[in-house]
C-alpha positions as a Markdown table, in Angstrom:
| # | Residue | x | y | z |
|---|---|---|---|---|
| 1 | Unk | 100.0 | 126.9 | 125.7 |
| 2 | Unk | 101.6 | 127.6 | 122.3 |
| 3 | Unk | 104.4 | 125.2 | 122.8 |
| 4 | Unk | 101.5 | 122.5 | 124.0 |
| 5 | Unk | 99.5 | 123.1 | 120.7 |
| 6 | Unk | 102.7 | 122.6 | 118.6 |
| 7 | Unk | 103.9 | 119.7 | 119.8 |
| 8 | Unk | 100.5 | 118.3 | 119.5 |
| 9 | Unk | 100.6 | 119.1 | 116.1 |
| 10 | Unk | 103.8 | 117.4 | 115.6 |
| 11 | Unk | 102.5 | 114.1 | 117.8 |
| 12 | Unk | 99.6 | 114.1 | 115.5 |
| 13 | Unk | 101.8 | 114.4 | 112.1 |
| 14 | Unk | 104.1 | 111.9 | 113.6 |
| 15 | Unk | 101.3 | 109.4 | 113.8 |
| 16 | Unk | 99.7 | 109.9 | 110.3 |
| 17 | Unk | 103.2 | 109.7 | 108.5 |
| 18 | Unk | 103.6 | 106.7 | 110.3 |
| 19 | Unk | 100.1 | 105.2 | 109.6 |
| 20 | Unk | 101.1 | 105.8 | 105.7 |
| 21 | Unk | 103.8 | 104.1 | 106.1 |
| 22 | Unk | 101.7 | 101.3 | 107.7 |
| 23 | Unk | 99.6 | 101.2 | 104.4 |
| 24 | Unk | 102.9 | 100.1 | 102.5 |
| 25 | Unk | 103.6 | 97.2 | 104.6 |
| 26 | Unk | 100.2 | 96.0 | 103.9 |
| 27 | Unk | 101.1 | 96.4 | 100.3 |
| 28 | Unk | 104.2 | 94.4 | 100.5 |
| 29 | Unk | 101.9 | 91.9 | 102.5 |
| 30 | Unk | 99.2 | 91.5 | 100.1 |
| 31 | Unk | 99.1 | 92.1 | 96.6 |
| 32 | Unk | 96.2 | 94.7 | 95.3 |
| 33 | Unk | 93.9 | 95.0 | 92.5 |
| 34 | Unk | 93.9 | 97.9 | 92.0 |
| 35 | Unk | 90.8 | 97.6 | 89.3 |
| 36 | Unk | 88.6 | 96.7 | 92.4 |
| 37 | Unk | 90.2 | 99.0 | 95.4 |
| 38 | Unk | 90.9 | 95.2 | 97.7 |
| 39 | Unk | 93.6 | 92.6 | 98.1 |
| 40 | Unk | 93.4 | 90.1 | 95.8 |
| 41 | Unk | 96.1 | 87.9 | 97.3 |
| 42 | Unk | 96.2 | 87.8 | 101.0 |
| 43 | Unk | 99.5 | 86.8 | 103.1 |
| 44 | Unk | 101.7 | 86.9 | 100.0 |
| 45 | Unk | 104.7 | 86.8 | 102.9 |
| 46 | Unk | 104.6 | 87.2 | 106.7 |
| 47 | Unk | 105.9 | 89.9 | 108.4 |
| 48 | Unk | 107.5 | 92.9 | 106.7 |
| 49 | Unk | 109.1 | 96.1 | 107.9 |
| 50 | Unk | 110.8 | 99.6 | 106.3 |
| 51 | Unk | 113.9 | 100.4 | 107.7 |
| 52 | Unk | 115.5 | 103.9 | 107.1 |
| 53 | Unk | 118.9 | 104.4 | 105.8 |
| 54 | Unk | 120.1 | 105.4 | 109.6 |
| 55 | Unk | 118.9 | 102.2 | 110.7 |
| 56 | Unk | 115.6 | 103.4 | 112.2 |
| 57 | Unk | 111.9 | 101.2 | 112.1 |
| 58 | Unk | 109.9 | 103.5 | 110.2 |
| 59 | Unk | 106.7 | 101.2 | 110.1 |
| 60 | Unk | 106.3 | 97.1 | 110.9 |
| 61 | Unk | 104.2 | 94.2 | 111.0 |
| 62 | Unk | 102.9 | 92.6 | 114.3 |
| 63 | Unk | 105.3 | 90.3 | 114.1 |
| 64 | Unk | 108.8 | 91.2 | 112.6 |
| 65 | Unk | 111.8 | 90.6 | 114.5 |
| 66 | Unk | 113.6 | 93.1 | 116.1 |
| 67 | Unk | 117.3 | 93.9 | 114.2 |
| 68 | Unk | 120.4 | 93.2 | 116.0 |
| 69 | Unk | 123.7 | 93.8 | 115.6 |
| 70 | Unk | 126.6 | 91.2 | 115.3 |
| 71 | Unk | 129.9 | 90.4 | 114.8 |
| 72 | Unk | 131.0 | 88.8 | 111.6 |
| 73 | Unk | 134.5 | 87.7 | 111.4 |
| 74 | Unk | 136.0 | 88.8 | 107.7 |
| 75 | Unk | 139.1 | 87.0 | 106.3 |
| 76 | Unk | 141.6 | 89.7 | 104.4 |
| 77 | Unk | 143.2 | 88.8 | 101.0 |
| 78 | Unk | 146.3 | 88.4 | 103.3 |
| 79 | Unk | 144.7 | 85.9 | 105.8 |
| 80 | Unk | 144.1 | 87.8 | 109.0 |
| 81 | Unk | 140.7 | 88.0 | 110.2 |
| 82 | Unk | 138.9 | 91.0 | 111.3 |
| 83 | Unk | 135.6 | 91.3 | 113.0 |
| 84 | Unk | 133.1 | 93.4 | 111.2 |
C-alpha cells in the first residue's frame, strides 16, 4: 500500500512539473502582458518544444516534430571525410 501511495505521489509530481513546463511553451508561443495577466500577441511562432541537455522532451506543442538522429558527413583539415 505504501509503495502504491508513493508512486502515486511521484505520477502526480511528474505531471505538474510537466504542466509548468507546458506554461513556458505557451510563453515562447505568445507573447504576454504581463500589466494585464493575458497574451497580447497570439501565435508569435508555431510549434515549440524544451529539450534537456540529455536529449529528453521535457514539454511540447501539439505539433512539433519528433528529433531524429542523422548522419552528417564532416570533411577534416586533411581531406578525409568522417561521418558525424
Amino acid at each position: 500500500m505504501i509503495i502504491k501511495i508513493r508512486e502515486e505521489i511521484y505520477n502526480k509530481n511528474k505531471y505538474l512539473r510537466m504542466a509548468d513546463w507546458q506554461t513556458y511553451i505557451e510563453q515562447i508561443r505568445n507573447k504576454m502582458d504581463y500589466s494585464t495577466n493575458s497574451y497580447s500577441v497570439t501565435n508569435v511562432c508555431t510549434e515549440a518544444a524544451i529539450y534537456g541537455h540529455d536529449g529528453s522532451a521535457w514539454a511540447w506543442s501539439p505539433g512539433f516534430p519528433e528529433l531524429k538522429t542523422y548522419d552528417f558527413p564532416l570533411e577534416a583539415m586533411d581531406g578525409s571525410v568522417t561521418n558525424v
